[in-house]
N, C-alpha and C positions, 0 to 999 in steps of 0.2 A: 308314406304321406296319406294313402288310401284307408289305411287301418286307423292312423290316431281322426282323421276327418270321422269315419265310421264309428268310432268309442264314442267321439264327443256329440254328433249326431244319436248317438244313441243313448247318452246320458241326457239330454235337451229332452228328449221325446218320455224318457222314465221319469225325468221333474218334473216335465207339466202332467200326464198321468197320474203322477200324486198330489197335484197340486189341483185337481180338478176332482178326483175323492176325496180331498180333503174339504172341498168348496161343498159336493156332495153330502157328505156326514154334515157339515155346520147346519146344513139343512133341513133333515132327516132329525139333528137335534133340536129343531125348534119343539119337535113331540116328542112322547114319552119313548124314552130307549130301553129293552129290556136290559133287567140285572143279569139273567142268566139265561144262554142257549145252548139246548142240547143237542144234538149231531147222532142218528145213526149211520153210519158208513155203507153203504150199500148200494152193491155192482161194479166192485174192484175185479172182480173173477170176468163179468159180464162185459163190462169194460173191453181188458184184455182180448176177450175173444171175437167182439165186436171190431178190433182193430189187429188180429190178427199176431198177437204180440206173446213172446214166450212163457211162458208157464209163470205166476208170480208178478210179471211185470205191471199189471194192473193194482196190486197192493202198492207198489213203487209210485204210481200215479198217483195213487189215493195220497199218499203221504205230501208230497207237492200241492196238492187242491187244499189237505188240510192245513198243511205252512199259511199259506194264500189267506184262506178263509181266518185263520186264527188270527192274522194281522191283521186285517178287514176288523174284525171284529172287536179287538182291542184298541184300534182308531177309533171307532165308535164310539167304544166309553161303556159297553159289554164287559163286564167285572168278572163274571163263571163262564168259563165253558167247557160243556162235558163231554166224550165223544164215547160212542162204544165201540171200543176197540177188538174186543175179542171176548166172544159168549161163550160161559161152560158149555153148551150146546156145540162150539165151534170145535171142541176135543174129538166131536164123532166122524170129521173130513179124516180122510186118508194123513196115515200119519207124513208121510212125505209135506205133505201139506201143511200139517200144522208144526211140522218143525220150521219148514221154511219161513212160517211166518211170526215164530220165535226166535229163528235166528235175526229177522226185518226188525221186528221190534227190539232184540237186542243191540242192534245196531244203532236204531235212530232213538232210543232213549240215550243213547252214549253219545249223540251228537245235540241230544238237546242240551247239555252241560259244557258246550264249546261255547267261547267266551263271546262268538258271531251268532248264537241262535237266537231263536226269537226268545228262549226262555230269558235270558239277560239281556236284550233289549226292550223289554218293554215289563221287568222286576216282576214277572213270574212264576206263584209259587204252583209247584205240581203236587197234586196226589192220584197216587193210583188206589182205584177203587174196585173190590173184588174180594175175591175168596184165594189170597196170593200165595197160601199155599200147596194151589194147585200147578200154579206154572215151576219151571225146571230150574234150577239153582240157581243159574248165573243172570234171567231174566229178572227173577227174586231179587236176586243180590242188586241188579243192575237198577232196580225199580225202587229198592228202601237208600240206594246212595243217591239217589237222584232228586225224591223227598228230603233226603237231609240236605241237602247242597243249596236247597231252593227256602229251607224253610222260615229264613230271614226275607225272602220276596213278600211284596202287600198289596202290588197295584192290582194284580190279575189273578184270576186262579182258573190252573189247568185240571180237569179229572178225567182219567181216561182210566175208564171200567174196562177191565181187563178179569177174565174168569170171573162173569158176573151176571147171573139172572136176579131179576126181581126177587122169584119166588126164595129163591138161595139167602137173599139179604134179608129177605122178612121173618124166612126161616131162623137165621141168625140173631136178627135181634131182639125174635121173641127168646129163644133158648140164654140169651145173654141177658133178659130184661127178669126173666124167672128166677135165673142163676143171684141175680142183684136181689131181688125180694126176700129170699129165702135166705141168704145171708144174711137182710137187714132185721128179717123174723130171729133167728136165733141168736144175733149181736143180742138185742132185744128183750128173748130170753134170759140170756146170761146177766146181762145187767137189772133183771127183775126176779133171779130167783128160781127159775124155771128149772124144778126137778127133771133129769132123762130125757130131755127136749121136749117135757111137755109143755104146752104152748096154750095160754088166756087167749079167748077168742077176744074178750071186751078187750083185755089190753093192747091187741096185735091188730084190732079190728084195722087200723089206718093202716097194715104194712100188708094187707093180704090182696090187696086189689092191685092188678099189673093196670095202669092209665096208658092210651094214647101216648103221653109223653115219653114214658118207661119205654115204649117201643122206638117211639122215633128219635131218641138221643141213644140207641143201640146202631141204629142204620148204618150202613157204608154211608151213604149220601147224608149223613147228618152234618157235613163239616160247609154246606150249600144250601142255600133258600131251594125251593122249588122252581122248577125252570118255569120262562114266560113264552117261550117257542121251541117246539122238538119238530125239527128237520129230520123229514127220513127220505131219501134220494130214492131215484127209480119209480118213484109216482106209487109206491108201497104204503099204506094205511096201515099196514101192522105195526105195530108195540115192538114187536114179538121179546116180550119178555125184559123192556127194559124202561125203569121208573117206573111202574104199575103204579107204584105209593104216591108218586111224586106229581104225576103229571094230571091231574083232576081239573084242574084248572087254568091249564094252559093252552097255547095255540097250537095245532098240529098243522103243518106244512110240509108237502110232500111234493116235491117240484117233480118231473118228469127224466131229468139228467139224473146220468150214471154218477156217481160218486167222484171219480176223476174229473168231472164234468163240470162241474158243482162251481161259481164264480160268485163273482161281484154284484151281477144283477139279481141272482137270488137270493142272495142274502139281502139286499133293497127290497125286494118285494115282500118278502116274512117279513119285515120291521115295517112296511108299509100297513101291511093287513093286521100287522100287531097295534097300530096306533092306531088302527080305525075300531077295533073290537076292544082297547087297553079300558074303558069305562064298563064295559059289560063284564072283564075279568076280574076285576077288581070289586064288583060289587059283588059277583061270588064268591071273591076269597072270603069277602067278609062276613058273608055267610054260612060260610065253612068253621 
């Protein structure tokens, strides 16, 4: 008798909790909501040691704060959100370490495709963004079945950068954006005559300039507007090394909590500071 009183006391107390962020967001939507929030993860290790917890277990954290957070945010009416999950730079920790946290991610991507995850409750399409093959075969594998499975979702979009620096993807999509010019010079050629691949400067003059555009429709992050808020926990102001491209123009917020840490009230407060500064970024974009 003590336990179903106890369920039902505790399903009572979880509906009005949601029924009181829900009251909360209606509110929060009278102003501008961002389209896209990015996420850097950090002080899942710090975390752990902060609370004395075994080796790992602070990634285990981090992953429940981002469930949390993710749904928060898709109540909201927050359409992208990016998180960066694991930096080529993050291959230089002890391998112990970074297998552990391949094997974590091979895990919870295999449980974002259970028919109770957030990814199907709320028609979530995923992409993984990176340099993917850098990671080990069966995360590979586990991360292109997980894209296809999802790629009929429309409401939401998840990205989680995974073997991904800035500098790697600009790297990329210059080398892919050259790759595309130089092909469209010699189509070009062939269809105008062009002895030995010699090449008309007049005639070619429009296919030799790589544009802004050529670059940013090669990007990892091209499938995304540019983010409106980048959260980096731990009260940390670096980048370090992720959306260089992208984030010119956006809000940067840096709450003081660990990553496991990371709730409901901070994420109010970034939308807060976003609606109060949403007229001044906007008039920059447009001057961009």
């Amino acid at each position: 008798m003590e336990n179903k009183i106890d369920s039902y006391a505790g399903s009572l107390v979880a509906s009005l909790v949601s029924h009181m962020r829900r009251l909360l967001f209606r509110v929060l939507s009278t102003g501008a909501i961002p389209n896209h929030m990015a996420f850097i993860l950090d002080g899942n290790r710090r975390y752990a040691k902060k609370r004395n917890l075994g080796e790992g277990m602070g990634h285990r954290a981090g992953f429940l704060a981002l469930m949390s957070l993710m749904k928060y945010c898709y109540e909201l009416g927050v359409k992208y959100v990016t998180i960066y999950a694991f930096s080529i730079d993050n291959f230089k920790r002890r391998p112990e370490e970074v297998q552990y946290i391949m094997d974590l991610m091979l895990e919870k991507i295999e449980g974002l495709l259970k028919e109770e995850s957030i990814v199907n409750q709320y028609g979530v399409r995923v992409y993984f963004v990176g340099n993917l093959n850098l990671l080990n075969t069966p995360v590979r594998e586990a991360a292109e079945k997980a894209m296809k499975a999802t790629e009929n979702n429309n409401k939401s979009i998840l990205l989680i950068c995974v073997a991904y620096t800035s500098t790697d993807e600009i790297a990329h999509a210059a080398k892919e954006a050259i790759e595309e010019k130089w092909g469209q010079i010699q189509e070009s050629s062939k269809a105008n005559g062009a002895q030995n691949g010699e090449i008309s400067q007049e005639k070619h003059e429009g296919h030799q300039t790589i544009k802004l555009a050529d670059i940013e429709r090669h990007l990892y992050m091209g499938v995304a507007p540019d983010p409106d808020i980048l959260v980096r926990t731990s009260g940390e102001t670096r980048l370090s090394n992720f959306l260089l491209w992208q984030t010119s123009t956006c809000l940067l917020y840096s709450p003081k909590a660990l990553w496991p840490e990371i709730g409901l009230r901070h994420l109010v407060w970034a939308v807060l500071n976003f609606q109060r500064i949403h007229p001044y970024l906007e008039k920059r974009r447009k001057q961009v």
